[in-house]
C-alpha positions in Angstrom: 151.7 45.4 49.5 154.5 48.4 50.0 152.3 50.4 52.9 151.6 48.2 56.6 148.4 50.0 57.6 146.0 49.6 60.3 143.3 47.8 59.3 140.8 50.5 61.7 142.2 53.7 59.7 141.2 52.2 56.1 138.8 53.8 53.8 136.7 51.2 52.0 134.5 52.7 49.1 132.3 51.1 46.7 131.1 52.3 43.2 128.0 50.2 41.9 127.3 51.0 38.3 125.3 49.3 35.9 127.8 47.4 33.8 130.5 47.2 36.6 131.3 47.7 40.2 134.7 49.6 42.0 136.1 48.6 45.1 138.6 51.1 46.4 140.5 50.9 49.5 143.1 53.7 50.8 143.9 55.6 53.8 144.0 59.6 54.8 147.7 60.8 55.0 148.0 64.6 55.8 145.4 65.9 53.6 145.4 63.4 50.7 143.9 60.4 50.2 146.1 57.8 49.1 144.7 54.7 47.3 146.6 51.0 48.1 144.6 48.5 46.8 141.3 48.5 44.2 139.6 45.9 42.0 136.9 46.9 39.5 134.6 43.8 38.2 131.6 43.5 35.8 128.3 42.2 36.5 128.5 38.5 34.8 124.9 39.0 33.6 123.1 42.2 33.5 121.8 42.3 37.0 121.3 46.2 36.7 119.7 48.0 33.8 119.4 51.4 33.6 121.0 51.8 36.9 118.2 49.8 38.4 118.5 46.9 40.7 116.8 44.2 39.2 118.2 41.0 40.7 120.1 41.6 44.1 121.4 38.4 44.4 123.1 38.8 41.6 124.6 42.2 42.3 125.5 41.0 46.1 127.4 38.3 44.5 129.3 40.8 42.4 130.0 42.7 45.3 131.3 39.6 47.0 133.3 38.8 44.5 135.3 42.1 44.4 135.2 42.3 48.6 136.6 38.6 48.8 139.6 39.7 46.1 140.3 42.9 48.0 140.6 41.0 51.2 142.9 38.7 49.6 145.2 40.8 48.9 144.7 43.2 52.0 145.2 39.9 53.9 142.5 41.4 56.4 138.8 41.6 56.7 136.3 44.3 55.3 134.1 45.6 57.5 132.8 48.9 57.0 132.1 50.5 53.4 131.1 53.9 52.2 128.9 53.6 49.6 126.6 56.2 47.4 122.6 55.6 46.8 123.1 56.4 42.3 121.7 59.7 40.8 119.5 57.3 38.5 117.2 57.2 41.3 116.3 60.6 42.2 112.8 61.8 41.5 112.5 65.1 40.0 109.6 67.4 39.1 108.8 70.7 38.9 105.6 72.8 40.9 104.9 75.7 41.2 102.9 77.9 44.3 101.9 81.2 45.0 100.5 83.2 47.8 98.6 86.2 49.0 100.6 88.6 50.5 100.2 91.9 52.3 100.5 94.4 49.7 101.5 97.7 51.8 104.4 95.6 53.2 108.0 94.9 51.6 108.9 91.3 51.1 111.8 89.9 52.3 114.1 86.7 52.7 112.0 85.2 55.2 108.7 85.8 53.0 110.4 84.0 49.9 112.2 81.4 51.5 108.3 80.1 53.2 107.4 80.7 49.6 109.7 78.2 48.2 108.9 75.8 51.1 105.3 76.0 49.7 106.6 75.2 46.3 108.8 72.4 47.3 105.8 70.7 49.7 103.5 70.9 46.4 106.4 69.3 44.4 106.5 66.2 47.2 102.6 65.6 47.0 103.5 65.5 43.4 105.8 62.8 43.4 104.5 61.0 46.2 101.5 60.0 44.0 104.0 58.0 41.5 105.9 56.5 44.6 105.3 54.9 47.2 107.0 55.8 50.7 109.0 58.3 52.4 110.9 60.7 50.4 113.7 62.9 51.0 114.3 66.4 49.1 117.9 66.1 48.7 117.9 70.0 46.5 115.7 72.3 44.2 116.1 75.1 42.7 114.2 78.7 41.4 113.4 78.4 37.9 110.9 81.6 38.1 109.9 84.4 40.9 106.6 86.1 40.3 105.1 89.4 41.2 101.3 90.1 41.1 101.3 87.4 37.9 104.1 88.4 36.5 108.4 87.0 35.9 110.3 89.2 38.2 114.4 88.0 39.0 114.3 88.8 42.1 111.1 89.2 45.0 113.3 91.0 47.7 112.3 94.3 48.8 109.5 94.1 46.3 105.8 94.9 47.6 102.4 93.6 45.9 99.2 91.2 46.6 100.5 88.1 45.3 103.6 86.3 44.9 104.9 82.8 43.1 107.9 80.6 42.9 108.2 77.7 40.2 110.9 75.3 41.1 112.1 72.3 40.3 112.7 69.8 43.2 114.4 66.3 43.5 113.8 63.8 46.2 114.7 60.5 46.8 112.9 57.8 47.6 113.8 55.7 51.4 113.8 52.4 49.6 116.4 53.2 47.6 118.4 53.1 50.3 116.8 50.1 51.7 117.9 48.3 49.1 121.5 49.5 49.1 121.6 47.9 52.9 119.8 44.7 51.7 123.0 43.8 49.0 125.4 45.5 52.1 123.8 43.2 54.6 124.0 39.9 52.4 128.4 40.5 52.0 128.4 40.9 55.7 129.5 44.6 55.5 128.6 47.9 57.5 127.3 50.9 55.9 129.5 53.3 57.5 128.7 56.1 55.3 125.7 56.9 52.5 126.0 60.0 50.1 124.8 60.3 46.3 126.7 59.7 43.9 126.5 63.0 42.2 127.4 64.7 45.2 130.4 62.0 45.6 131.0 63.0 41.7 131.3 66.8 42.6 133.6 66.0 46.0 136.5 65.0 43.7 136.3 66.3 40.1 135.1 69.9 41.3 137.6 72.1 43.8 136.2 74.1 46.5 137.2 76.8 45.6 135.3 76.6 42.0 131.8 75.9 43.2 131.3 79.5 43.4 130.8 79.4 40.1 127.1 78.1 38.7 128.6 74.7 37.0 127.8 71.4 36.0 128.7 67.7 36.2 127.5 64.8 33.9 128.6 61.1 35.0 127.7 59.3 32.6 127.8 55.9 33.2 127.0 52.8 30.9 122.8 53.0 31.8 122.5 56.5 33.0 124.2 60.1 32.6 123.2 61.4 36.6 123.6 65.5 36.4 124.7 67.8 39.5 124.5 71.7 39.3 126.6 74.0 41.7 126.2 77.9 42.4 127.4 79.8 45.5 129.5 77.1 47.0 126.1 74.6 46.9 124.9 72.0 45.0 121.4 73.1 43.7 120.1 70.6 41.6 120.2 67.1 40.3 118.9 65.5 37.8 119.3 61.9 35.6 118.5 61.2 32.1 118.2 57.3 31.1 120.4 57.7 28.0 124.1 57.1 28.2 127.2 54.5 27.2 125.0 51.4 26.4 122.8 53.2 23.9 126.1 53.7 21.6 126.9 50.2 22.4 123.6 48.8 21.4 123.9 51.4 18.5 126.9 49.2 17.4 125.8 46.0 18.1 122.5 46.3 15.7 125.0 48.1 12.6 127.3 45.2 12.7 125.9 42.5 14.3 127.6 41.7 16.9 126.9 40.8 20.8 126.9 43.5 23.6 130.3 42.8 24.7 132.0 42.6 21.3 130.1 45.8 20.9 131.4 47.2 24.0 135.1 46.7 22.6 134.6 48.6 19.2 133.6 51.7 21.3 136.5 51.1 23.2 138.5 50.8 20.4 137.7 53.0 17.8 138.6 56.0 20.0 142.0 54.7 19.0 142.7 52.6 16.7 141.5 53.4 12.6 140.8 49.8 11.8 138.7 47.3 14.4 138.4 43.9 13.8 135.7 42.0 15.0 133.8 38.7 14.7 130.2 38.8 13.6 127.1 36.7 15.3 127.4 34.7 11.9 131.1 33.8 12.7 132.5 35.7 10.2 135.6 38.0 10.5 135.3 42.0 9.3 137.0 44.9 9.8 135.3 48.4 9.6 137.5 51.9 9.8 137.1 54.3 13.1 135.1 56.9 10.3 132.2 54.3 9.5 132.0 53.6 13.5 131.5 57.2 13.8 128.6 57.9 10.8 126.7 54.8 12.4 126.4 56.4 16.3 126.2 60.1 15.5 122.3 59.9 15.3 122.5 58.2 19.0 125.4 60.8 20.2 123.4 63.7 18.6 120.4 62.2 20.6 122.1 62.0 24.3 123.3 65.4 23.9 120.2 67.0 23.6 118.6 65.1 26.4 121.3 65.8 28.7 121.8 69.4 27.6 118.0 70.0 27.8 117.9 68.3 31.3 121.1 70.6 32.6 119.1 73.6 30.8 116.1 72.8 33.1 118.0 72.0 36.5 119.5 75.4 35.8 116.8 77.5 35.8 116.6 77.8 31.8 120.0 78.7 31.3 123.3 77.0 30.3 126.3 77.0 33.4 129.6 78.3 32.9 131.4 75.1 32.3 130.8 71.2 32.4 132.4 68.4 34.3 132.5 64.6 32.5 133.2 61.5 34.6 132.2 58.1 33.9 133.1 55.7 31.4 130.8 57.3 29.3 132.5 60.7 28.9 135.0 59.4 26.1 132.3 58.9 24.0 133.3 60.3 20.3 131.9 63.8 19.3 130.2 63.6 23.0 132.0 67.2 24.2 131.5 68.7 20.5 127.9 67.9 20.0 127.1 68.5 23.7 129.2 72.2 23.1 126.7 72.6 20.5 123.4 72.3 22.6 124.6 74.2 25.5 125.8 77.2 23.2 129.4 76.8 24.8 132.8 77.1 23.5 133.9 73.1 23.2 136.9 74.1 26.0 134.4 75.3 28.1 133.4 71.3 28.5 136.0 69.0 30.2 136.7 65.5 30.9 138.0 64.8 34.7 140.4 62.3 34.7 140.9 61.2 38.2 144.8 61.8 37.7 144.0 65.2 38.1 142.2 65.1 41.4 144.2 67.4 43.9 143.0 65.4 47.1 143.9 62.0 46.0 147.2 60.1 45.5 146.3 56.9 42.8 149.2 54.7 42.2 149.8 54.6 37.9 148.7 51.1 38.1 145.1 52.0 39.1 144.3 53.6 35.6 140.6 53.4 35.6 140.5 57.5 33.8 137.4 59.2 34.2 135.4 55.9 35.1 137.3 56.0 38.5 136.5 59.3 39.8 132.8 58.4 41.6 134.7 55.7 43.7 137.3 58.4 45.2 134.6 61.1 45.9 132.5 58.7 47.6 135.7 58.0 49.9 136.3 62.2 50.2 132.7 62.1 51.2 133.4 59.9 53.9 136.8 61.1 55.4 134.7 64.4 55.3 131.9 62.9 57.5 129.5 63.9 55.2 127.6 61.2 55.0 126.9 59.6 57.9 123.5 57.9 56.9 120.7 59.9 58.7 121.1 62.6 61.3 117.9 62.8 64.0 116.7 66.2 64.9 114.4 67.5 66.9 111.3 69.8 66.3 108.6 70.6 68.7 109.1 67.7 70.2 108.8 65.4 67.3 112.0 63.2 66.3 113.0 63.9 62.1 115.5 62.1 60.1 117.2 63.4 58.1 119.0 62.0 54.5 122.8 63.1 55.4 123.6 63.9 52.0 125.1 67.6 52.7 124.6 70.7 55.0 121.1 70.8 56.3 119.1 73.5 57.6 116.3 74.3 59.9 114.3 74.8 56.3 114.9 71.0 55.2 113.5 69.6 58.5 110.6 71.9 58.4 109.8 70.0 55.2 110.7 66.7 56.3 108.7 66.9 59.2 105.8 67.5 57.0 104.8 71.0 58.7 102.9 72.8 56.2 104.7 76.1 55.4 101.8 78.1 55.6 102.9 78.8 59.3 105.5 80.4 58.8 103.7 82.9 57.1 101.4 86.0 58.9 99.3 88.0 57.3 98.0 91.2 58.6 94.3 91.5 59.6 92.2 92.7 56.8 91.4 96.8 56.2 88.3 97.7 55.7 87.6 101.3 53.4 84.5 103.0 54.0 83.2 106.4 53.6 81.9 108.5 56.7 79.9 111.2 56.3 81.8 112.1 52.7 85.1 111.6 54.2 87.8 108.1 53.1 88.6 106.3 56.2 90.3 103.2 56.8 89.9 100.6 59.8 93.4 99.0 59.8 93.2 95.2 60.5 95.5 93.7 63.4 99.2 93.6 62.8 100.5 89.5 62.2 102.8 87.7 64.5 106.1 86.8 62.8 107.1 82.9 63.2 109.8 82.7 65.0 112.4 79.9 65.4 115.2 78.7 67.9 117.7 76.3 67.5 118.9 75.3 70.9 117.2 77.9 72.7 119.3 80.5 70.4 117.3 83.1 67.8 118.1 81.2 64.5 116.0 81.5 61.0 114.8 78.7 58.0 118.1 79.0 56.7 119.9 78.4 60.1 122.6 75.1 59.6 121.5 71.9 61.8 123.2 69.2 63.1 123.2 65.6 64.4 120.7 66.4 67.6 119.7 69.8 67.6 116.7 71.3 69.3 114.5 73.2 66.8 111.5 75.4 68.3 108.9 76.7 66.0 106.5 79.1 67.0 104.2 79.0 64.3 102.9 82.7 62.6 99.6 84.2 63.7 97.4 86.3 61.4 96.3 89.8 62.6 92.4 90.1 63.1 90.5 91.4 60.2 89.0 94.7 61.1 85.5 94.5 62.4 84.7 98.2 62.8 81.5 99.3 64.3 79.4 102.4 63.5 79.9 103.8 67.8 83.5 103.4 67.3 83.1 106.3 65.4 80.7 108.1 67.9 82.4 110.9 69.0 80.4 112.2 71.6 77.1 110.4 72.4 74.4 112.9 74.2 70.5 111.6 74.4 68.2 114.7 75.1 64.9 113.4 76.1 61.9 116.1 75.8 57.8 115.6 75.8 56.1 116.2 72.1 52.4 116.1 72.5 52.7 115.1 75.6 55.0 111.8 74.7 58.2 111.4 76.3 60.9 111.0 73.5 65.0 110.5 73.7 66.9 111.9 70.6 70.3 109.9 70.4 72.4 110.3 67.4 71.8 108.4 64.3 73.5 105.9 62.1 72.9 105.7 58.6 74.4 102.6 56.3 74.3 102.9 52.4 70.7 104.8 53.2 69.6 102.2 55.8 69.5 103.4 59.3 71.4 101.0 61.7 72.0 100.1 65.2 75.2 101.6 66.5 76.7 98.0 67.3 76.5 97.2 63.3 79.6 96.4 62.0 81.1 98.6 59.0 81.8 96.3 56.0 84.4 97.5 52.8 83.0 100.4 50.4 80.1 101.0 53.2 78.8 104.5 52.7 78.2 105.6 56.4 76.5 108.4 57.5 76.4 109.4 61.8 73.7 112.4 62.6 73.8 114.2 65.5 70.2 115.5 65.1 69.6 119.0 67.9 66.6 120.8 66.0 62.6 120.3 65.5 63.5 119.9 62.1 66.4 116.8 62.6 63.6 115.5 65.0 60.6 115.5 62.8 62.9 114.2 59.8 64.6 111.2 61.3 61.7 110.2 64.3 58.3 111.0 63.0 56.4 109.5 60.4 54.5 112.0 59.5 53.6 115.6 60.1 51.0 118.1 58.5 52.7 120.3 56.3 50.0 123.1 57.9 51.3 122.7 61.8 53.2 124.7 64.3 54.9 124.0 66.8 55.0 125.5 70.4 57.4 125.7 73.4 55.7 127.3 76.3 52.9 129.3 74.1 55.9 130.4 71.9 55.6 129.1 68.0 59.2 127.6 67.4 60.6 126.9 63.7 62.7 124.1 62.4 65.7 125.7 63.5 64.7 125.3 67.0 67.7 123.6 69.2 65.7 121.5 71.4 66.6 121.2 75.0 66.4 118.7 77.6 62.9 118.9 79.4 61.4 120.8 76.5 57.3 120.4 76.1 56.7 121.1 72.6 53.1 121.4 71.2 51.9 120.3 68.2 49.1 122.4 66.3 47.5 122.5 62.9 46.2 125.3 60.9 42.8 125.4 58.6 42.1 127.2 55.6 38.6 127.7 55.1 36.5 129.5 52.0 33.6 131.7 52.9 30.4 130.8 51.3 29.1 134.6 51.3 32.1 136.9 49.7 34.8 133.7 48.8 37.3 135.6 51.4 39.6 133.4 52.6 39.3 133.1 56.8 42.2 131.7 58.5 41.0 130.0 61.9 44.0 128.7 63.9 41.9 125.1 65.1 43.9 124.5 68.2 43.9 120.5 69.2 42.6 122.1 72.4 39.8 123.7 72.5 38.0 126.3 75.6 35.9 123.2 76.6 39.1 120.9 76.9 41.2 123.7 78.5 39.9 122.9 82.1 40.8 119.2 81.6 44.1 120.6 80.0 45.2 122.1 83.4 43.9 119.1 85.2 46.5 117.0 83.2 48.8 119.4 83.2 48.8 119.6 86.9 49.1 115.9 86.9 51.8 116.1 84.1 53.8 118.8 85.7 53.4 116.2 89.2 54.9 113.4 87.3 57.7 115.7 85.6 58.5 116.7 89.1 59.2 113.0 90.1 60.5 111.9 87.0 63.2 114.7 87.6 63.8 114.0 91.3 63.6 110.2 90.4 66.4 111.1 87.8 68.8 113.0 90.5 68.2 110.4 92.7 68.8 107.3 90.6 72.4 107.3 90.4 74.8 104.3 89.3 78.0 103.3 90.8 80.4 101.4 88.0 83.7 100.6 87.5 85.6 101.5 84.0 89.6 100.3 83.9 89.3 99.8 87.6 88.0 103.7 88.1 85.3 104.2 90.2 82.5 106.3 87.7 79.1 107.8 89.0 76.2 108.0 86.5 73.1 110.4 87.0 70.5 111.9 85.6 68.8 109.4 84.1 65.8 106.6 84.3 68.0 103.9 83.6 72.0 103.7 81.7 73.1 101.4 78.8 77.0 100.9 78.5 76.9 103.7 75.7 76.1 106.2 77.9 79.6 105.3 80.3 81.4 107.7 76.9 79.8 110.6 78.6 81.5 110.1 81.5 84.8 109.1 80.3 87.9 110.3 78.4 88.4 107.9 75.5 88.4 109.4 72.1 86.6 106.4 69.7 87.4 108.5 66.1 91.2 108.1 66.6 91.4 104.1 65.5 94.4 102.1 67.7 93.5 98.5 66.7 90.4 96.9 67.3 88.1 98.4 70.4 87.4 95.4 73.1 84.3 96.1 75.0 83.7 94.1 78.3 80.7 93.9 81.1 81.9 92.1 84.2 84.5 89.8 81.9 82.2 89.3 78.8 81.8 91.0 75.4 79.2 94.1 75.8 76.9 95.5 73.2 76.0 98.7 73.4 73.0 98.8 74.5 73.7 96.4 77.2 71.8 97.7 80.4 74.1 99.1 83.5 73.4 97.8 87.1 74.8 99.3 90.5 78.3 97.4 91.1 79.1 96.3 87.2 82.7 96.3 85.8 83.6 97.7 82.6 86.5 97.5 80.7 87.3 99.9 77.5 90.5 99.3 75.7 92.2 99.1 72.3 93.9 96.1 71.4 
């Protein structure tokens, strides 16, 4: 070895694929990293299929194997490693969820953002009842917004009663990564940083610069092609399909009969050479030309492209990218670009293979010519020197302790979901209206405005899409829904006056009158939607007979101080009003008719009729001096009020004396009697305290 390094600045990544594992060791010079030493090996036996651990002995021995040549020729220990937990793992599904919505308000990024949230929660209880243990959402993306039932591109600014999001979501599971440590821990080595491999995929063959753009990657390896979508400088999506190199290999290996390995080599070598030779299972020699190779694996080719251009269609949103990325040993598969071109509707040069030669941030010595196969292994380093995946970061929120999967840039939205908060709290909905009709007029009680969630990250005003970090302080207050409107018939009182007055001698009081879809109500009664409400204010004979007597003779009149009144009659306060009813009679002799008034008080009753009313006009006297003298002392919003005039005072009658207009709805009235909720009808005592307020 050329280089003398220090063995604490080296950068030790490991690639472990199905078929094979890379070890690559190198150091960070100005901004390049510079490769000086890498081994790749092959699993003996086939310790992994489809990307899946099965045996981990046997892949720990592999790993051993490559660590203990490394070292050789480092001629120093391995200590830490940066490794990647394999796309092949990731659980993906789709869900979608919608939610009610306040229909006179606009919607905006905070509104979709807790809708997605909803969508992604649903999309873990889906996948959670296929695995078992904690999951991480490592990305998802927007397939579908929808407005009132219906596909809308874009929610913002947008108002209506409901709205959905369909998503697709991936997640991966904690005991992937478990097992990843197990192998580490048996080689004696120290995880000193954990990404995915897509991601570490997308850190070397993809720029910066070009992740603007909405592209894909495909490394397809020898079990498993493991997708990666990027738009607006993010990785949105991932995704795996178990169809990749070994299919073609089996492919060969059943036309010609021939074991795996053999196998192996003619797809190595009929991508250049015309003529392979082989040796058959039967020990006999052939040779078949690169064209017959090709005939016999186009139906499997054909087959892998459509899966993996279906599956980069679905992580997508339904829609092709601009370009595609190949890595892997995979991606040199014959007709591969062509056929995949084909599915995605793209022009063939719109599909490329990334030959880690042509990765800007790394310097590979030309003896290191592992191609495509070899780019994984040097974005899992890039990941590393980036320190973008340090294991798990530990967060804070509301007091509770998260971890989080350090796979990229988190935000406040990702721990919200890890932390299992539903994401129905960060939603508030206004209070429910309530339309009625009152007395032939449209009104509307407005329901109580919501409180907005609000969130701080280290005491600062941050949002759901706000970045975290390693040990950051999240507070979330949750949303609070506005009270539904409970309007009440007296809020709608605008002036309350009781006359009381004597009919046939019988005290009566007149109050107004509430009427409810032809039912007559108390005043306390609480308005419900398309209520027809009708308030009376009844003043004449004719409002009193109507709405307070049961009956009356059609042939009576009506007196106030020996003067007949009609039905027009105001009645006022103190009024004695006589009742009396008038006969028709036939005469026997002549048939004239003979109209005798029959008075309910006749000449032999009139004596006793001014003995009562001496009595009655006795008791008047004291009701009335009674009435002057019972007065009230209460307090309403801490002013002192005096009520008089009356036998006795509910808390209705405290309007009379007050300012406080009830028709012109502020929020929801709040009603109190020394600290508790008041009825209207609640009885006033010397001394009481009232409070009157909107809220």
């Amino acid at each position: 070895m050329d280089i003398k390094v220090n063995p604490s600045e080296i950068i030790f990544s490991l690639d472990i694929g199905t078929r094979s594992i890379i070890g690559t060791v190198g150091i960070l010079q100005g901004k390049k990293f510079h490769v000086i030493q890498e081994y790749y090996v092959e699993h003996e036996e086939r310790a992994m299929i489809d990307g899946q651990i099965h045996d981990i002995s046997l892949v720990a021995a592999g790993v051993s194997k490559l660590k203990n040549q490394l070292e050789s020729d480092l001629n120093f220990k391995l200590k830490r490693v940066a490794i990647a937990a394999a796309g092949r793992f990731l659980r993906t599904t789709v869900a979608k969820a919608n939610l009610m919505i306040d229909e006179d308000k606009e919607i905006d990024r905070e509104l979709i953002r807790s809708l997605e949230l909803t969508a992604v929660k649903k999309a873990e209880d889906e996948v959670n009842r296929d695995t078992q243990g904690k999951l991480y959402c490592v990305g998802y993306s927007v397939r579908n917004y929808y407005l009132n039932g219906y596909v809308i591109h874009n929610l913002l600014s947008h108002k209506g009663e409901s709205i959905g999001a369909e998503i697709i979501a991936t997640f991966l599971p904690r005991s992937v990564v478990d097992s990843l440590y197990a192998v580490m821990d048996r080689v004696g080595l120290e995880v000193s940083s954990l990404t995915l491999e897509p991601i570490a995929a997308m850190e070397a063959a993809i720029p910066q610069n070009l992740r603007l753009l909405n592209l894909a990657l495909v490394d397809i390896g020898a079990g498993t092609s493991d997708i990666a979508i990027s738009s607006k400088d993010t990785i949105t999506a991932y995704g795996m399909v178990s169809i990749a190199g070994d299919e073609v290999t089996e492919t060969i290996a059943q036309n010609y009969l021939v074991d795996f390995n053999t196998a192996e080599r003619i797809k190595r070598e009929c991508m250049e050479k015309e003529y392979i030779t082989y040796t058959d299972i039967l020990g006999l020699d052939n040779q078949v030309s690169r064209e017959e190779i090709l005939k016999a694996i186009t139906p499997t080719v054909k087959k892998a492209c459509d899966e993996i251009g279906n599956k980069i269609i679905e992580l997508n949103g339904g829609k092709s990218p601009n370009a595609v990325f190949l890595v892997g040993g995979g991606a040199h598969t014959p007709m591969l670009i062509d056929y995949l071109a084909q599915k995605l509707n793209l022009p063939p040069q719109r599909i490329a293979i990334k030959e880690r030669e042509t990765i800007e941030s790394c310097v590979c010595p030309p003896k290191y010519k592992l191609g495509s196969i070899g780019v994984t292994v040097l974005g899992i380093a890039l990941v590393s020197i980036k320190k973008m995946g340090q294991d798990f970061i530990d967060v804070t929120i509301n007091d509770t302790v998260v971890s989080l999967f350090n796979y990229n840039k988190h935000t406040v939205m990702d721990v919200i979901l890890q932390a299992g908060i539903n994401p129905k709290v960060l939603i508030g909905r206004n209070g429910r209206n309530v339309k009625f009709t009152l007395n032939g007029t449209k009104r509307i009680a407005f329901g109580g405005m919501c409180e907005n969630a609000s969130i701080k990250v280290n005491s600062k005003k941050a949002s759901v899409d706000t970045s975290i970090k390693e040990g950051d302080i999240i507070e979330l207050k949750y949303a609070k829904d506005g009270k539904n409107a409970e309007p009440k018939v007296m809020d709608y009182v605008s002036t309350y006056t009781s006359i009381s007055f004597y009919f046939n001698n019988k005290l009566y009081n007149m109050d107004p009158i509430a009427i409810i879809n032809g039912q007559r109500v108390e005043f306390d009664t609480v308005i419900e939607e398309n209520d027809n409400v009708e308030i009376i204010y009844p003043r004449t004979l004719g409002d009193f007979i109507k709405y307070y007597l049961e009956k009356v003779s059609p042939e009576s009149k009506f007196y106030v101080d020996n003067e007949e009144i009609s039905y027009d009659y105001i009645i006022k306060e103190g009024d004695k009003i006589i009742e009396a009813e008038v006969v028709n009679t036939i005469s026997s002799n002549n048939g004239d008719t003979v109209t005798e008034e029959k008075e309910e008080l006749n000449q032999n009753e009139k004596s006793m009729e001014d003995e009562e009313q001496n009595v009655m006009d006795i008791d008047d006297a004291k009701i009335e001096e009674k009435k002057e003298n019972n007065t009230v002392t209460v307090k309403v919003n801490s002013e002192e009020v005096i009520l008089k005039g009356k036998d006795k005072y509910i808390f209705i009658d405290i309007f009379n004396y007050i300012d406080f207009d009830r028709t012109r709805v502020k929020g929801t009235l709040v009603l109190k009697l020394n600290g508790k909720q008041a009825g209207y009808y609640d009885e006033l005592k010397d001394g009481d305290v009232i409070e009157i307020r909107w809220e």
